[in-house]
N, C-alpha and C positions, 0 to 999 in steps of 0.2 A: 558627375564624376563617379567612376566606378567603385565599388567598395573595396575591390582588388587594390586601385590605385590608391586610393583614400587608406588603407592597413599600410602599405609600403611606404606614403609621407609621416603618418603618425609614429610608425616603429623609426624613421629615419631621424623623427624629433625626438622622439623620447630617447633613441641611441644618442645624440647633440647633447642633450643634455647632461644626461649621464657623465660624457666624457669630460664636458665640463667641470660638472662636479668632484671627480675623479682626479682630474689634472690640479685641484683649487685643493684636494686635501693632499695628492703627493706635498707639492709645495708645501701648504701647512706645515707638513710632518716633517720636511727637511729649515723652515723660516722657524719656527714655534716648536720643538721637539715638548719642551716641557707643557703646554696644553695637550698635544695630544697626549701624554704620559700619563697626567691629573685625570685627562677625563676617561681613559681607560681603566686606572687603578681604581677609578671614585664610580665610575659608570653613571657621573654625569655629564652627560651630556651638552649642557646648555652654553657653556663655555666654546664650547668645539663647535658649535651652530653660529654662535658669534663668530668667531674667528674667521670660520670658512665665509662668513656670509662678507664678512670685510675683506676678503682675500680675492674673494669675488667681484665685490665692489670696487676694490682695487686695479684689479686689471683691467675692468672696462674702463675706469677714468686714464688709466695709462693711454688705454688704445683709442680712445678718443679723441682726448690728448696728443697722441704721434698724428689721428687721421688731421 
């Protein structure tokens, strides 16, 4: 595989996931207003890593669940 092509799968994962990610805190921040509120005022963190990672967790057992 070329490395041209090999640079244009790995940016096309790393952009997937991203949006992933992205799309997992809109929600948060619309499902959970007050975690993200906390962990911006407190600029902790680890609350909002939980959350999104359940939110995350979330949706793939939805869509598993639908497949």
């Amino acid at each position: 595989m070329s490395s041209s092509r090999l640079s244009v799968s790995l940016s096309a994962g790393i952009a997937g996931i991203a949006a992933i990610f992205a799309g997992a805190l809109i929600w948060l921040l619309l499902s959970d207003p007050v975690t993200v509120a906390d962990a911006v005022e407190t600029g902790e963190v680890a609350p909002l890593v939980a959350e999104l990672a359940n939110a995350i967790y979330q949706a793939l057992l939805s869509l598993l669940d639908y497949l």
